[in-house]
C-alpha positions in Angstrom: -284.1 -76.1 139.1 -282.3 -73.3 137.9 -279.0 -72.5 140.6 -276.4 -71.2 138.3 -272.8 -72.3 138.7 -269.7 -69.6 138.1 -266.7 -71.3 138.7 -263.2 -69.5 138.2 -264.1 -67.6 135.2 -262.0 -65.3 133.4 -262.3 -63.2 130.5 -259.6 -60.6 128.7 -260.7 -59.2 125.7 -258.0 -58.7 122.1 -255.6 -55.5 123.0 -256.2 -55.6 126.5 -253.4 -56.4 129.2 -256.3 -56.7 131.8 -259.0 -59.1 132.0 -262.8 -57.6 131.7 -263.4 -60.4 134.3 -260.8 -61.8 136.5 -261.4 -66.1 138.5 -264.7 -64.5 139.4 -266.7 -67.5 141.0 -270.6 -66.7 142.2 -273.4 -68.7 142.8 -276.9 -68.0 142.4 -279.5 -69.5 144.0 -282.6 -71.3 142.1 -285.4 -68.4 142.1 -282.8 -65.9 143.6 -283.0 -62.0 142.4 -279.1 -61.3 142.3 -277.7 -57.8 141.4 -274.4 -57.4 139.7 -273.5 -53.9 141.0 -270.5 -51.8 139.8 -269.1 -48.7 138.2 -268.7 -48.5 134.4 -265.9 -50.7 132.9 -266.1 -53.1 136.3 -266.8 -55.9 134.1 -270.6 -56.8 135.2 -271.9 -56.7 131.9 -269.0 -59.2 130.5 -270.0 -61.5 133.1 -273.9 -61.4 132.2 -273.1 -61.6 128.3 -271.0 -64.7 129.1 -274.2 -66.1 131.4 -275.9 -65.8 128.0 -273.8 -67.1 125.3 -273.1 -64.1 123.7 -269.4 -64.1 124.9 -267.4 -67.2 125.9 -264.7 -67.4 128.8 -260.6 -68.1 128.4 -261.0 -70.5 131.3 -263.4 -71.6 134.1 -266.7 -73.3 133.8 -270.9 -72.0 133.7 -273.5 -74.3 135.0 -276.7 -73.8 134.6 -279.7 -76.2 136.0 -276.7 -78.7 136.9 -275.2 -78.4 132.9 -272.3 -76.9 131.8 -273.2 -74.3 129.6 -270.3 -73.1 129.2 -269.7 -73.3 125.5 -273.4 -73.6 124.5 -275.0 -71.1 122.3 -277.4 -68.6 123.3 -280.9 -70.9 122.4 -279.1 -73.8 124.1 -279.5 -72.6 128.0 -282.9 -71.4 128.3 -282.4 -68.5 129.5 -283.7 -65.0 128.1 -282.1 -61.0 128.1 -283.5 -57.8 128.5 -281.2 -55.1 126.9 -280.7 -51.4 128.3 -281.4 -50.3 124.6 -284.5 -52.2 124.6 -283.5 -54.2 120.8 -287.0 -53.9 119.9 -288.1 -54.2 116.0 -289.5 -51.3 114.9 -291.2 -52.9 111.8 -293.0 -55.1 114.1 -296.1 -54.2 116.2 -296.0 -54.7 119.8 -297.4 -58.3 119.7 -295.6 -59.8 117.2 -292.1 -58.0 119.0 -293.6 -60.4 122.5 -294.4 -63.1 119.9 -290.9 -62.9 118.2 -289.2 -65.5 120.1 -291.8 -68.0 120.5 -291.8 -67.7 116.3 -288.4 -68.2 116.0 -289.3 -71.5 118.1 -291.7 -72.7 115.7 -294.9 -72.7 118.3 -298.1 -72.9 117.0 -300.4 -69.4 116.8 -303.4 -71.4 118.6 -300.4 -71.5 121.3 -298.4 -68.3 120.6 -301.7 -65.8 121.4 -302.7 -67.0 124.4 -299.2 -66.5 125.6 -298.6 -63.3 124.1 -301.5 -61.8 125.6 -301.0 -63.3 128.9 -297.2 -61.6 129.2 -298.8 -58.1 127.8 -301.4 -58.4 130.4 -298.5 -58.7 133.2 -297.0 -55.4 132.0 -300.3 -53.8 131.5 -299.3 -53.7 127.5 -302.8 -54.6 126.2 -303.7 -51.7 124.9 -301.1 -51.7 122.4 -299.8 -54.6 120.9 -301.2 -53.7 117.8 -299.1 -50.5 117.6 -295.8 -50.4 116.6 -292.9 -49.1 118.6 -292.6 -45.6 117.4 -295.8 -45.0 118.6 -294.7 -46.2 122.3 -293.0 -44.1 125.2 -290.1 -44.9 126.5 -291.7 -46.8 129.5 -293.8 -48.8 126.9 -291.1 -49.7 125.0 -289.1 -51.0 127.9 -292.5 -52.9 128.9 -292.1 -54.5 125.6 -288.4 -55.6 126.3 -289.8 -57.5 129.4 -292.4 -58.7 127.9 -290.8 -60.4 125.0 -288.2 -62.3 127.6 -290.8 -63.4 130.0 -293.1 -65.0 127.0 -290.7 -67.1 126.8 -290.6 -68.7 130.2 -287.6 -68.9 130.9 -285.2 -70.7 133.2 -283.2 -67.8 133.9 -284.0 -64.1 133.0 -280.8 -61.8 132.5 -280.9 -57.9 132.5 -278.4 -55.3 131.5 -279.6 -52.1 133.3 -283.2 -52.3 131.9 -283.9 -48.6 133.0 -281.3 -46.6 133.2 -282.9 -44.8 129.6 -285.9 -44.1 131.6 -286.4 -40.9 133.5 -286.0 -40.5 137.1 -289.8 -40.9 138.0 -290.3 -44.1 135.0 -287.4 -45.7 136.8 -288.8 -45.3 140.1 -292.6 -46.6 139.2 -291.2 -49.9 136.9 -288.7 -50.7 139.5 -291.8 -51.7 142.0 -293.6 -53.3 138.9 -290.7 -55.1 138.1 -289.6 -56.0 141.8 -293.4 -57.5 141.9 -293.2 -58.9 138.5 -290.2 -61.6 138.7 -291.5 -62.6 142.1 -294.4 -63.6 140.2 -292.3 -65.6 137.3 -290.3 -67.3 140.0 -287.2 -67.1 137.5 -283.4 -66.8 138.6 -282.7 -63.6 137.8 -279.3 -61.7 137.4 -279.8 -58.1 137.0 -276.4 -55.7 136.2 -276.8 -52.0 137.1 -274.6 -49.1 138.3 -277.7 -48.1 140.2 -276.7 -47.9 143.9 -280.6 -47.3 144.4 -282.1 -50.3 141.8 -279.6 -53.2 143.9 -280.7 -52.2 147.3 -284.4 -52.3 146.3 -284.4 -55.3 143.6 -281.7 -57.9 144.9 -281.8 -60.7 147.6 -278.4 -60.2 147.0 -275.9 -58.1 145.7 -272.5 -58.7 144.4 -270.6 -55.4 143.5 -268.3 -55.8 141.4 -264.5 -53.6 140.7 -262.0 -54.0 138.4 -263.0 -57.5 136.9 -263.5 -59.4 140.7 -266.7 -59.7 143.0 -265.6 -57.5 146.1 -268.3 -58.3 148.2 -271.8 -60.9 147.9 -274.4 -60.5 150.4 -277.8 -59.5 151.3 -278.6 -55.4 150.3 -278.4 -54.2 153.9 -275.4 -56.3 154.9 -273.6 -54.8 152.1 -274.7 -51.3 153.2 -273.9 -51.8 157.0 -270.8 -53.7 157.0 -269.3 -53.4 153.3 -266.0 -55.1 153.4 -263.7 -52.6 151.9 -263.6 -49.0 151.8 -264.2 -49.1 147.9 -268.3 -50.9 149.2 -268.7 -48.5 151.9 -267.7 -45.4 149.0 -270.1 -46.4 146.5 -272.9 -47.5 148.2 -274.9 -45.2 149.9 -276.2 -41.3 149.3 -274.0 -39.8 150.2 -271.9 -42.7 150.5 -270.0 -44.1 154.0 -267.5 -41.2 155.7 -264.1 -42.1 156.4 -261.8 -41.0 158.8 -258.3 -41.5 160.0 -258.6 -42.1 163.6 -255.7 -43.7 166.3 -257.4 -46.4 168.8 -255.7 -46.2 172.0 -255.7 -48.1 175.6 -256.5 -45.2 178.1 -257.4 -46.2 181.9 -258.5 -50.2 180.7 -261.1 -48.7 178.1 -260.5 -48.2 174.7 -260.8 -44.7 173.3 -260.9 -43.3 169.4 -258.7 -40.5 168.6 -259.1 -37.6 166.3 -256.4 -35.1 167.1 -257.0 -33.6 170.1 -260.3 -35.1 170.8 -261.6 -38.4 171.1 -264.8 -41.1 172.1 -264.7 -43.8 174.5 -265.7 -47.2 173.1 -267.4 -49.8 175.0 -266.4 -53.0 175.3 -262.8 -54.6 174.9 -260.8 -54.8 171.1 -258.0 -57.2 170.9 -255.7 -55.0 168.8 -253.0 -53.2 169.3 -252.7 -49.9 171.2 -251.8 -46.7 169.3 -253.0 -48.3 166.3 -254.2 -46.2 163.1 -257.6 -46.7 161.2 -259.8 -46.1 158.9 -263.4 -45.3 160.6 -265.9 -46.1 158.9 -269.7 -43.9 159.8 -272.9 -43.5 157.9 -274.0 -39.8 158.1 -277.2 -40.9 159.3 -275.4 -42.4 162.0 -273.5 -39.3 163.4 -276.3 -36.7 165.5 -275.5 -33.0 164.8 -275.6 -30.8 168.0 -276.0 -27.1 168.7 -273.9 -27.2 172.1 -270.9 -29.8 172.9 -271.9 -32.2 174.7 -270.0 -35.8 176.2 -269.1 -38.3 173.3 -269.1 -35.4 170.8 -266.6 -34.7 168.7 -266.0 -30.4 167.9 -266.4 -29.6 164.3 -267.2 -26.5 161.8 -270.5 -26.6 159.2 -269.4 -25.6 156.0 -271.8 -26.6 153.4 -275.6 -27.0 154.4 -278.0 -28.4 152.1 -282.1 -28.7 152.5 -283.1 -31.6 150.5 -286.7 -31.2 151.6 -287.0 -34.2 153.9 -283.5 -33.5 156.0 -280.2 -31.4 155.7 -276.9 -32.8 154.3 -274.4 -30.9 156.2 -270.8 -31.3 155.1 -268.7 -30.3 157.9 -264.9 -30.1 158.8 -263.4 -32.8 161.9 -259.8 -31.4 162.3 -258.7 -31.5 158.7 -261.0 -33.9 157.4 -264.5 -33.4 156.0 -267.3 -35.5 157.1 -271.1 -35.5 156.0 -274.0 -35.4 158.5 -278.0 -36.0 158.3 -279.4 -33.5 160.4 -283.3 -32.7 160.8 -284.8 -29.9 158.8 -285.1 -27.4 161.7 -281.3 -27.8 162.9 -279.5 -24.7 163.4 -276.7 -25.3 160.8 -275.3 -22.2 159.4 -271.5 -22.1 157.2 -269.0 -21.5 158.8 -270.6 -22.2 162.2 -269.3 -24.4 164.9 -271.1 -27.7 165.5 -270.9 -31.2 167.4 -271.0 -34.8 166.0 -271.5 -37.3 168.0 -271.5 -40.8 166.2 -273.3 -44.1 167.5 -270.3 -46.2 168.3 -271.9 -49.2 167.6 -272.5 -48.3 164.2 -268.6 -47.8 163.4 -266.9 -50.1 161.2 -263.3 -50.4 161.0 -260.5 -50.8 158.3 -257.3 -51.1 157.8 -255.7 -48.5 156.6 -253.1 -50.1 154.0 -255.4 -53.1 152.5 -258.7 -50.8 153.1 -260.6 -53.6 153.8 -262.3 -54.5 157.6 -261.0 -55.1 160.5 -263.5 -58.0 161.8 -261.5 -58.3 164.7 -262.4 -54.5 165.8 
């Protein structure tokens, strides 16, 4: 067993008047791939170095395997890290970088070859563990990284944004190896990236993190469909969740959604208030563009049309607020030009307007 335990944990760093990480409690399921998602400074990394041993918290509690870990060293909780600078020896050759760990823990050669070869082979490294790293690509190098934490065998494998020094099409071929590679190990993982893209793909769950605090924990496409606060909906996604100020209003027994002078109807019934201002939340691939108006669409003006090969991002103006659109490739979009949204209702989210976080009971 390997569930890891995060109980109330805190962490302010010398100089600073705000914690790095702020009573952030998580738990990880044994054999789980969780994704600590987040912007730069959000305090994912501070969490994972505290997972390892290589920081310790003010207050609150790690357990890993059913032990407190929390002020254990780093060889005391079986657990190994991948860095993003990869923190790979240069004087040593390929196998004896794998091999350095199970060195440092005295294993015997008749047992540490077997093993070293065995990782390489997983990452397709046996070519070249007898060259040394400046001989390597990037890629390589990062396949060395891996390999020298899985030798190991670890309980719980830890990674701090393992690609993001490879280039766009590296990053997109290891993130399938890898994706396939730790289903094979079995290992709880905990994987910290900014990488909107990486956390969708890699995670059975995802906890995006801002300002120190876990925001939201869920599956990848609960956290894309209904993310609980604006911030979510803002940073996940390309381009990311539209928002729009919109009045919900009782009109004849049906509920309709107002934007200025024009509106949608809205099936069903919503126990709120009437007249009662929100945030709308609306994927762009969830709002059709239309040539000629049309019921349930709203009027609006193209002003920036972009062909990104498969479909068009259209930014277009609603009233006085701008909203992006996926439109097919052959859509008559042209700047400047009047078009018509409409939006799947059902695929709305609401928030509030002052907390920006959702309104379940919409």
């Amino acid at each position: 067993m390997a569930e890891i335990e995060i109980q109330n944990v805190t962490k302010t760093f010398s100089g600073s008047k705000q914690p790095a990480v702020n009573d952030v409690s998580l738990r990880v399921r044994d054999g789980e791939f969780m994704v600590l998602l987040g912007p730069s400074g959000c305090g994912k990394t501070t969490l994972l170095r505290m997972l390892a041993g290589l920081d310790f918290p003010d207050s609150g509690q790690i357990v890993i395997g059913g032990n407190d870990v929390t002020a254990l060293p780093p060889r005391q909780r079986q657990i190994a890290m991948v860095f993003q600078s990869y923190a790979i020896f240069p004087h040593l050759t390929v196998f004896e970088n794998i091999a350095f760990g199970l060195r440092m823990r005295r294993e015997p050669n008749d047992a540490v070859k077997p093993k070293v070869e065995r990782a390489a082979a997983m990452l397709n490294l046996e070519a070249f563990l007898g060259r040394y790293p400046a001989q390597l690509s990037g890629g390589q190098r990062q396949r060395v990284a891996v390999a020298r934490a899985i030798v190991m065998e670890p309980k719980v494998l830890l990674m701090d944004e393992p690609l993001s020094n490879l280039d766009a099409l590296l990053r997109l071929n290891f993130r399938a190896e890898l994706k396939k590679l730790v289903q094979e190990l079995g290992a709880t993982t905990i994987y910290v990236t900014h990488d909107q893209v990486e956390a969708l793909s890699l995670g059975n769950r995802i906890a995006v993190m801002r300002t120190g605090e876990i925001v939201q924990c869920a599956a990848p496409m609960q956290v894309y469909d209904r993310p609980a606060t604006e911030f979510v909906g803002s940073f996940i996604g390309n381009p990311p969740m539209n928002f729009l100020y919109g009045q919900l209003e009782w009109r004849g027994g049906a509920m309709r959604l107002v934007f200025g002078d024009h509106g949608l109807n809205l099936p069903g019934t919503y126990p709120i208030p009437d007249r009662r201002m929100v945030l709308v939340g609306v994927r762009a691939e969830n709002i059709e563009a239309l040539a000629e108006p049309t019921p349930q669409a709203l009027p609006a003006r193209a002003e920036v049309v972009e062909p990104l090969g498969s479909h068009l991002l259209i930014t277009a103006t609603l009233g006085q607020q701008s909203v992006k659109i996926v439109a097919k490739t052959d859509f008559p979009a042209f700047p400047a030009q009047p078009i018509w949204l409409r939006p799947e209702v059902d695929k709305l989210r609401w928030f509030d307007t002052e907390t920006r976080r959702e309104i379940s009971s919409v």
